[in-house]
C-alpha positions as CSV (number, residue, x, y, z in Angstrom):
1,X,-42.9,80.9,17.1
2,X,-43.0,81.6,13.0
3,X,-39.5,80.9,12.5
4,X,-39.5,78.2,14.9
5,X,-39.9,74.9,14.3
6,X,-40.9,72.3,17.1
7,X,-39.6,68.7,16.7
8,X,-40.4,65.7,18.7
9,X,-37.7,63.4,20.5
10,X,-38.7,59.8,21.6
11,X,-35.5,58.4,24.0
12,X,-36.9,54.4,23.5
13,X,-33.7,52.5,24.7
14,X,-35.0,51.0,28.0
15,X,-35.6,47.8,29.1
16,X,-38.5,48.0,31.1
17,X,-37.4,45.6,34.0
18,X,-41.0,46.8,36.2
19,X,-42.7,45.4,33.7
20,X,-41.7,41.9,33.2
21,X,-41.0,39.6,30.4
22,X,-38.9,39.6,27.2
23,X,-39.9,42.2,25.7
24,X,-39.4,45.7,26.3
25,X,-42.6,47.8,27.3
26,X,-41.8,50.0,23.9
27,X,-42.6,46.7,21.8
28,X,-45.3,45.2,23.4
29,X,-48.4,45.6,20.6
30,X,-50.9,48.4,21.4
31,X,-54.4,48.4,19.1
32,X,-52.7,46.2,16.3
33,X,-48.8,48.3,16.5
34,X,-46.2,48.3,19.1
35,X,-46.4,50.9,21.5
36,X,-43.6,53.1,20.5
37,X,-44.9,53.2,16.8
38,X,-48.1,54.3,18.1
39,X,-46.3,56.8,20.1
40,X,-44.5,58.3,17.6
41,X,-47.3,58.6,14.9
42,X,-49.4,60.4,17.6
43,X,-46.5,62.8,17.9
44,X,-46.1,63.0,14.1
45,X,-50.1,63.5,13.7
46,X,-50.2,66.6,15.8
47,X,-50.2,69.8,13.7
48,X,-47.0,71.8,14.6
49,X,-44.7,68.8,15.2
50,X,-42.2,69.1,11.8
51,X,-40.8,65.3,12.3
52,X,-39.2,62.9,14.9
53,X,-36.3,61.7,15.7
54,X,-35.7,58.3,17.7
55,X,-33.2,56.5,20.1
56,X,-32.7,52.9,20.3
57,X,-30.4,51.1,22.2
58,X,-27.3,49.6,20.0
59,X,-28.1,46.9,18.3
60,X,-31.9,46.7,19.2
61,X,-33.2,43.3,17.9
62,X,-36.7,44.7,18.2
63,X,-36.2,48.0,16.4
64,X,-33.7,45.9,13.9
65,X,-36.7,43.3,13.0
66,X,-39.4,46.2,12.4
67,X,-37.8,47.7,9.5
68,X,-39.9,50.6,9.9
69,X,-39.9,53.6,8.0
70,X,-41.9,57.1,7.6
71,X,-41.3,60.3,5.8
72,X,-41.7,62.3,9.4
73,X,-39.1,59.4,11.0
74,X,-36.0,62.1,10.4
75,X,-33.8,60.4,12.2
76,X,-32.9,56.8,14.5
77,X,-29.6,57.1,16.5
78,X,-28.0,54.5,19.3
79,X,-29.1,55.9,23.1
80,X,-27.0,55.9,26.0
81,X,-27.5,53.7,29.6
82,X,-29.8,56.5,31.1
83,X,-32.3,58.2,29.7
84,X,-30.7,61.7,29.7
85,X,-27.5,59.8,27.7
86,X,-29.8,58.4,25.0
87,X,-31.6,62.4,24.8
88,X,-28.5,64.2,24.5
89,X,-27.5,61.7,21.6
90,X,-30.6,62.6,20.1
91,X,-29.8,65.9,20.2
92,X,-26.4,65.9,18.9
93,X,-28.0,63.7,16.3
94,X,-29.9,65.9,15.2
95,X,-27.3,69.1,15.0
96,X,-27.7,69.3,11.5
97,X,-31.0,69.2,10.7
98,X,-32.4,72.1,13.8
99,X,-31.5,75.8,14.3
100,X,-30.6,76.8,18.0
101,X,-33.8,78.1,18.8
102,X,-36.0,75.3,17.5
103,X,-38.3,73.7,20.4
104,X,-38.0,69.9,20.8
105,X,-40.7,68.3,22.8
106,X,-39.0,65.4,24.3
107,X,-41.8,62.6,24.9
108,X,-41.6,58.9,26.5
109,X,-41.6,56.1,23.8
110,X,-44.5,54.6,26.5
111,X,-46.9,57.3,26.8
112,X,-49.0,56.8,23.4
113,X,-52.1,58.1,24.5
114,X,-50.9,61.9,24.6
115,X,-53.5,64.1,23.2
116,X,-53.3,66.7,20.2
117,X,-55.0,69.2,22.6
118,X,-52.7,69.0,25.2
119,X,-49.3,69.2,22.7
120,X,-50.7,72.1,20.9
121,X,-51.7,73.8,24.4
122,X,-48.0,72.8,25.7
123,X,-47.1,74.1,22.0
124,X,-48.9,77.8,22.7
125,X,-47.9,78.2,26.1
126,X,-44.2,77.0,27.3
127,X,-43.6,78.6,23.3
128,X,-44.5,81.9,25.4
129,X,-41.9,81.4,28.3
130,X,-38.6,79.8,28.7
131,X,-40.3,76.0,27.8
132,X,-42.6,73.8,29.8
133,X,-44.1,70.9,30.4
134,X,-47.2,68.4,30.7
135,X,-48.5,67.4,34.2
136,X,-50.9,66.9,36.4
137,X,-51.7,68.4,40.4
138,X,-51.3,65.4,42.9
139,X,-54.9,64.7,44.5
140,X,-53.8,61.3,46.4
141,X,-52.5,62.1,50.2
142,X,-49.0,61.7,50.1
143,X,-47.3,60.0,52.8
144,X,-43.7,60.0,53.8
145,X,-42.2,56.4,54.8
146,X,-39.0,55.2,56.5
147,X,-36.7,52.3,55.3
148,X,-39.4,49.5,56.8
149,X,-42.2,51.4,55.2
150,X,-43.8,52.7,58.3
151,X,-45.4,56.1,58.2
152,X,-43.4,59.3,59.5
153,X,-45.5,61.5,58.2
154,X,-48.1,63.1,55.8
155,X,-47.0,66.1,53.0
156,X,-49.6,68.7,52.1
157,X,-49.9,68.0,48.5
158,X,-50.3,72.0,47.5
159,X,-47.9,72.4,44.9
160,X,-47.2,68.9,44.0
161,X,-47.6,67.9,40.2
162,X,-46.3,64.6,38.8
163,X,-44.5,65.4,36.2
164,X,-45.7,64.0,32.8
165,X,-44.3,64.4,28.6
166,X,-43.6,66.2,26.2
167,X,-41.5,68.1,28.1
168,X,-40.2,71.3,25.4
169,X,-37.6,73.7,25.2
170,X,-35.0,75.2,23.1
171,X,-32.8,72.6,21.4
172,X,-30.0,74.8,22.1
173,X,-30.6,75.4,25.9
174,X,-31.5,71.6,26.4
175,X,-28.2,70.2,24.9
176,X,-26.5,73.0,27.0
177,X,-28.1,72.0,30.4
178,X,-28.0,68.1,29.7
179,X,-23.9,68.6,29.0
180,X,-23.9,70.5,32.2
181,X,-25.5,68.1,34.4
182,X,-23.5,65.2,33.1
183,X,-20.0,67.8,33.8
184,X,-21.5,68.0,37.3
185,X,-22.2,64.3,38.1
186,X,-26.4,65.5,38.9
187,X,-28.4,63.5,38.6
188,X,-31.4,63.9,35.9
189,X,-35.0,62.1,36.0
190,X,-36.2,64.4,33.2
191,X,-35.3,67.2,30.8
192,X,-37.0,69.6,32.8
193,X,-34.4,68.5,36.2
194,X,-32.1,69.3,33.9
195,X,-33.3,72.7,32.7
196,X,-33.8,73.5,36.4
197,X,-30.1,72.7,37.1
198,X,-29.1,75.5,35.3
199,X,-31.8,78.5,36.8
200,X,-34.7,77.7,34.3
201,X,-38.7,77.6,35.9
202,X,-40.4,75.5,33.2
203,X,-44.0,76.1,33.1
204,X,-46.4,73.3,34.3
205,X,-48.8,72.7,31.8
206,X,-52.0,70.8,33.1
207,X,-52.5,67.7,30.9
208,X,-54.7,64.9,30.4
209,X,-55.0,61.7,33.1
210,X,-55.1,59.5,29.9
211,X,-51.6,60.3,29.3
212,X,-50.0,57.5,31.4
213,X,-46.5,56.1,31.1
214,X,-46.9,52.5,30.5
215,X,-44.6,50.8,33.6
216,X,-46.9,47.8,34.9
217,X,-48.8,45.5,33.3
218,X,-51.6,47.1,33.9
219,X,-51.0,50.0,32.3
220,X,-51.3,48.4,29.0
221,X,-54.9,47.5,29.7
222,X,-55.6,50.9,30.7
223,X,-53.9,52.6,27.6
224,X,-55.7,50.2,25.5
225,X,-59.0,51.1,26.4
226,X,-57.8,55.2,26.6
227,X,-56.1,54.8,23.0
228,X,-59.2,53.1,20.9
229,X,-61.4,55.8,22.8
230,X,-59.6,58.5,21.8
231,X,-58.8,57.0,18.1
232,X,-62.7,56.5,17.7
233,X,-63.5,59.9,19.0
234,X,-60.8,61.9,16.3
């Protein structure tokens, strides 16, 4: 990866309806910061990461009142209705600042507690193949429910990962396979579905359990106590 550069790509134009309130989940404050700055300056932190680029919904009040700015902030552009819109903005965004082959690691606005081990290790290892990206092997029993939640049945669990971010891969390939899927009318939960669309095996990279996206309210608890550990152990 010598001639390669890896660039991050935070997608932070949802509304978070799970988790309630006026605010969306990317503003709410995390250790003195809103969650999507602490995000981003764990991803700009990480050696190997050469800058970011954001997506914000048009006319974000919250992003608009922040005025924030940073030299490794490369770039802010207005994201789409779904998640894959607002990313393939991003990426046509950032057209002329990358070369085809860069690698852009494409991270959740709400996951701040993503470890510089585990980028670096995603960094090494999906940089070896055709990309990859963070997860972590399912160890709850999984059950399988009809439409009045009643049990049908229990699936073996070997070979189940939840999926987790930075997912990376090839700016080039990305944009290619995100155009494609939107052509096609597939549906696409991640980059990675997309990738997988067009014949690509990403490589699952085993991450960290404190990497959780924040959804509930909960979560924020959690992340709090998972962020000031991790910022007291660096």
């Amino acid at each position: 990866m010598k001639d390669e550069k890896c660039w991050a790509v935070v997608p932070a134009a949802g509304v978070g309806r799970r988790m309630g309130g006026n605010i969306p989940k990317q503003y709410l404050e995390l250790a003195g910061e809103t969650v999507l700055v602490r995000t981003m300056e764990r991803l700009a932190s990480c050696p190997g990461i050469s800058g970011v680029f954001l997506g914000v919904s048009a006319g974000d009040p919250f992003w608009q009142k922040m005025s924030f700015s940073a030299p490794w902030l490369k770039s802010v552009c207005e994201g789409g209705d779904e998640r894959a819109d607002t990313v393939s903005r991003i990426l046509d965004d950032m057209s002329g600042t990358v070369q085809q082959h860069d690698w852009v690691l494409v991270h959740d606005a709400v996951r701040p507690c993503v470890g510089h081990k585990d980028i670096q290790r995603l960094m090494k290892l999906a940089g070896q193949e055709d990309g990859g990206l963070l997860g972590r092997p399912i160890t709850d029993t999984v059950k399988f429910v009809d439409s009045v939640d009643r049990v049908e049945k229990t699936i073996s669990r070997q070979g189940l990962w939840r999926a987790q971010t930075p997912q990376m891969f090839r700016y080039g390939e990305l944009q290619q396979a995100l155009l494609n899927a939107k052509k096609k009318g597939l549906i696409v939960t991640d980059e990675a579905s997309a990738m997988e669309y067009v014949g690509f095996h990403p490589l699952m990279v085993a991450g960290s359990s404190e990497n959780i996206k924040i959804t509930v309210p909960g979560d924020l608890q959690l992340a709090e106590v998972f962020f000031q550990g991790q910022e007291s152990g660096s």
